[in-house]
N, C-alpha and C positions, 0 to 999 in steps of 0.2 A: 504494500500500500504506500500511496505515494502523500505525503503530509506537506499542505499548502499554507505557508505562514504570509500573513495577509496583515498589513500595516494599517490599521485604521485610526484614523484621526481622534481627537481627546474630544470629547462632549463640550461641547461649550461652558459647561458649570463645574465640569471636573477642575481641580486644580491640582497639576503634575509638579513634580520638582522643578522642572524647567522653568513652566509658566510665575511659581514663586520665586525662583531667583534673579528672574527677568523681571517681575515687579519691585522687587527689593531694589534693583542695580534702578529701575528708573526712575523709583523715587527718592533714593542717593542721587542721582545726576540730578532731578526735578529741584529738590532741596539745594543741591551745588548754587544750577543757575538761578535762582532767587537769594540765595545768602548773596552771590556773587556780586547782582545787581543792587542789591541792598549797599555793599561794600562801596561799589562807585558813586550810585545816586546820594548817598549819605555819609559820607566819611567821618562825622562825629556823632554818628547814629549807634545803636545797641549791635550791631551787624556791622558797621562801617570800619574803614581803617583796617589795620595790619589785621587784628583780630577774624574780621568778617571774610577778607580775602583769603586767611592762612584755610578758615574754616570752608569755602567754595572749593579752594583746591583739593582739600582732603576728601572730602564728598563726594567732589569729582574720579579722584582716583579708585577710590571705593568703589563708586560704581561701575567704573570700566574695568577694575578685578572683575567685579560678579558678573558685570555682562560677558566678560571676555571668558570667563568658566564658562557663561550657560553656552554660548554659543562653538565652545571647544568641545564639548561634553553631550552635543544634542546628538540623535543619530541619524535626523530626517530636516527635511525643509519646514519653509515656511508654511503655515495651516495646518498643520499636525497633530498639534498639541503640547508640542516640546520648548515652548518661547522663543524658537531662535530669532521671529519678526519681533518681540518684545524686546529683546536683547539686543540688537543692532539698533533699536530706536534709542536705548538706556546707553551706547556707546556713544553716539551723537551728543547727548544731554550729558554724558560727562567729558566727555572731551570740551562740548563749550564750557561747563560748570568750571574746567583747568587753565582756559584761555579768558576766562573771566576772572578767577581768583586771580591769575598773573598778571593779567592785566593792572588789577586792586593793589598786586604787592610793589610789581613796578610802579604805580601811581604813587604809593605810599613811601616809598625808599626816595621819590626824588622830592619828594614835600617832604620830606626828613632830614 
């Protein structure tokens, strides 16, 4: 007998590992670029200054780890159920969350 393994996509309400680690990494990146933007539009703000940008970069980097797990670690494409489209959007959102915090740190080092 011949055994047919057949890849069927996740339920829409399912939530796999993937699809959580790919929410994780995009709301580290989501969180990035807002501290990030906070950092520049308010520099003597709760969020602003050296503080707010150290805090966008790290966020940032955070979550292009987890994105960059889920999307090494999936074993299908995108619409699966694995996050990997969830994960390539959370590396976008941290890569800008790291060109925002640096932005904020370099802003902040020459106003220093």
């Amino acid at each position: 007998m011949h055994t047919q393994h057949l890849l069927a996509a996740a339920s829409v309400t399912t939530m796999s590992a993937g699809r959580l680690g790919a929410s994780i990494a995009a709301v580290l990146g989501l969180a990035g670029l807002v501290v990030g933007g906070l950092a520049l539009a308010r520099p003597a703000g709760r969020f602003g200054g050296r503080r707010g940008a150290t805090l966008a970069v790290t966020a940032g980097l955070l979550g292009l780890v987890v994105a960059g797990l889920v999307v090494a670690t999936s074993d299908s494409g995108i619409g699966t159920g694995n996050g990997r489209g969830g994960a390539y959007l959370a590396l976008v959102a941290g890569l800008l969350a790291v060109a925002l915090g640096g932005l904020g740190l370099t802003r902040h080092r020459r106003a220093g």
